[in-house]
C-alpha positions as CSV (number, residue, x, y, z in Angstrom):
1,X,-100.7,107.5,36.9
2,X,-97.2,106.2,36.7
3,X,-96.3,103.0,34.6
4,X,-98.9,99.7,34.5
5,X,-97.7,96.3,34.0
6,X,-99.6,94.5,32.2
7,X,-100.6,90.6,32.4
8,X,-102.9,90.1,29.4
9,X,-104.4,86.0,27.9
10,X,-106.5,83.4,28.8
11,X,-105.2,81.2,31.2
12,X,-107.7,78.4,30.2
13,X,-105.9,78.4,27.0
14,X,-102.7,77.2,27.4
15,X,-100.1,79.7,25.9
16,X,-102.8,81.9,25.5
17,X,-102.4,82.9,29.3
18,X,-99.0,83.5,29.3
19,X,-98.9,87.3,29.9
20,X,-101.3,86.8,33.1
21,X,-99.1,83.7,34.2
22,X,-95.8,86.1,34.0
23,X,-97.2,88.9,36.2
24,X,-98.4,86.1,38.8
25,X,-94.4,85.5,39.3
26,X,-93.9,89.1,39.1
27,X,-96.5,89.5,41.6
28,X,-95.1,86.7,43.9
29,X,-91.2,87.5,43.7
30,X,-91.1,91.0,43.5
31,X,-91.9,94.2,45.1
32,X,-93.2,97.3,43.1
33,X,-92.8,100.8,44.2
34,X,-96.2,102.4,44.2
35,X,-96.2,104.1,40.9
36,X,-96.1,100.6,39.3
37,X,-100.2,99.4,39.0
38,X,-99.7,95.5,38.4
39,X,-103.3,94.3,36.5
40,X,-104.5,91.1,35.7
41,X,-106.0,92.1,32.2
42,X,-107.0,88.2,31.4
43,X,-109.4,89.0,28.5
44,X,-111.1,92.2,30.1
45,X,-110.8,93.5,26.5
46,X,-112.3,97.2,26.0
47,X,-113.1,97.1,29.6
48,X,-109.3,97.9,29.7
49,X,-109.2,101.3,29.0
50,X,-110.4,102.7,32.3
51,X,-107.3,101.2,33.7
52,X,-104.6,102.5,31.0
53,X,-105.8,105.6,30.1
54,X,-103.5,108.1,32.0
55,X,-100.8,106.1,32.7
56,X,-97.4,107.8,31.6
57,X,-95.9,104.2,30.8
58,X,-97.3,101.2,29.9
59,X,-95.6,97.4,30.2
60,X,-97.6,94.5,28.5
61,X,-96.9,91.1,29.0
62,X,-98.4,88.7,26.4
63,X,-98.2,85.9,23.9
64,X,-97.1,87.0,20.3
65,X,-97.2,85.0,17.2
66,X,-94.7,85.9,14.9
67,X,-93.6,83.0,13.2
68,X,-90.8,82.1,15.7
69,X,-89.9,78.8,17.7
70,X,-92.1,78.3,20.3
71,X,-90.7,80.3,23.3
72,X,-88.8,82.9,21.3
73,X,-89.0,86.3,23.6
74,X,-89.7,89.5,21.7
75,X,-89.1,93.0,22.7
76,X,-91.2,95.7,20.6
77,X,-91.5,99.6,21.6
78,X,-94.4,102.1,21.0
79,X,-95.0,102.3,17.7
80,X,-93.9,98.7,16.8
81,X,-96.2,97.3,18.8
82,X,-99.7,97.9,17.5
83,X,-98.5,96.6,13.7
84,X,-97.7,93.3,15.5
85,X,-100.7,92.7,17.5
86,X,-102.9,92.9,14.1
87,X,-101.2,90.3,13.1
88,X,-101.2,87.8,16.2
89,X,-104.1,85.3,16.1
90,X,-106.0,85.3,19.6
91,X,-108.8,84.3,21.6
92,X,-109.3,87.5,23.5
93,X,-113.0,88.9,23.1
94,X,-111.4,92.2,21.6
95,X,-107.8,92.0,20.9
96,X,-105.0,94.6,22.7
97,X,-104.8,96.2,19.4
98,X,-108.3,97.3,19.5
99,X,-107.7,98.7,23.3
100,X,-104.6,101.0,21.9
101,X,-106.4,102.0,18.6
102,X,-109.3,103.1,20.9
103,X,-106.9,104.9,23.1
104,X,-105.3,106.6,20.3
105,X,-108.6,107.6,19.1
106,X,-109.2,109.0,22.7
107,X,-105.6,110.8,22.2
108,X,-104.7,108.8,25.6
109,X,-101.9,106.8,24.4
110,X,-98.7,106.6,27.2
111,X,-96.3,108.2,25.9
112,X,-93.9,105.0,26.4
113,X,-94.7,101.7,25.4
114,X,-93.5,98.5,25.6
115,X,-94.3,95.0,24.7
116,X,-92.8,91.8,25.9
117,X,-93.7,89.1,24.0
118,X,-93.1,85.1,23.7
119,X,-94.1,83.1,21.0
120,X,-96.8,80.6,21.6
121,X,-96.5,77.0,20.7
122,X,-100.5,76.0,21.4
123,X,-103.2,78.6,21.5
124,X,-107.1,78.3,21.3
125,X,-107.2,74.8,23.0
126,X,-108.4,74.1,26.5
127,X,-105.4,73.9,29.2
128,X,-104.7,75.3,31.9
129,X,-101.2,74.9,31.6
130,X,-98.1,76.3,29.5
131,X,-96.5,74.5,27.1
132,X,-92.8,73.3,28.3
133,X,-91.4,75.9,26.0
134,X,-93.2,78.6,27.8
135,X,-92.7,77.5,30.8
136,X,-88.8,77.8,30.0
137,X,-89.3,80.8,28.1
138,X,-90.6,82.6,31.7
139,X,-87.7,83.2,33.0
140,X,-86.6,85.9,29.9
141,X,-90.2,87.0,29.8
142,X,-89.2,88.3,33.4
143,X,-85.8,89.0,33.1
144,X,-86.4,91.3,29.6
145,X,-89.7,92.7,31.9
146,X,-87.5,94.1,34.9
147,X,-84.7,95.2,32.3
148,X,-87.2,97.8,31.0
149,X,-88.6,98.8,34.1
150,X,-85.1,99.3,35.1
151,X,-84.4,101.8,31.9
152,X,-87.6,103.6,32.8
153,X,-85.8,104.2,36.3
154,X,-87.9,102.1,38.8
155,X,-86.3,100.1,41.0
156,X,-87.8,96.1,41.5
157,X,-87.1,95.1,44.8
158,X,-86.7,90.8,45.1
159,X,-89.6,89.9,48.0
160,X,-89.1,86.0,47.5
161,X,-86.0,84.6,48.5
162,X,-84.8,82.7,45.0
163,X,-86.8,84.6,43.2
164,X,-84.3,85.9,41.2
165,X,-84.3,85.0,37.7
């Protein structure tokens, strides 16, 4: 398997859902060449791993608390990113950082990683909408997202007319 992008959060939490709300536009503005496996992780948790295991590449889209402003966009690679998730407070049933630990236990890790990452303003409370500083922090989320899968050599083709960030 080639690279998966990854949407991962609860859309009925607000901020929460941000990585799943990111692919969606991804999704609708975008075509992916077929190596590229776009998945809707919401909060499948360990279920997961049946999905990313194998993949050379992996692209997660999320919220990340790291003590930014709301909206801040954060770009971690490989090994970077596991130290942050155990620090980000979340409502998924088992957090991403139990997913990569059980893949490294599995010695499936991609090789490449990357995390993009926005800082939440709400998390944990019912709404099924971002926050305005999400919602302006979107267009980086994508724009940093297609950046990488440029430097990993796959080419994005726009399928929306505007959708170009």
């Amino acid at each position: 398997m080639g690279v998966v992008l990854l949407g991962i959060g609860n859309v009925l939490m607000g901020d929460e859902g941000v990585g799943v709300h990111a692919l969606r536009l991804l999704r609708e503005r975008y075509s992916f060449p077929r190596e590229v496996k776009l998945l809707d992780g919401g909060t499948m948790g360990l279920d997961l791993l049946v999905y990313l295991e194998g993949a050379k590449r992996l692209l997660i889209l999320d919220a990340l608390r790291q003590g930014a402003a709301p909206g801040t966009v954060t770009v971690l690679q490989d090994g970077q990113i596991p130290a942050a998730l155990r620090a980000k407070l979340s409502v998924h049933q088992i957090g991403l950082d139990d997913v990569l630990f059980a893949m490294a236990l599995r010695g499936k890790t991609p090789p490449e990683m990357c995390l993009v990452g926005v800082e939440p303003k709400a998390m944990g409370e019912l709404c099924l909408e971002l926050s305005p500083e999400l919602q302006a922090a979107l267009p980086r989320m994508l724009k940093e997202t297609l950046r990488k899968l440029s430097q990993w050599g796959i080419e994005v083709r726009e399928s929306v007319p505007g959708g170009t960030i």
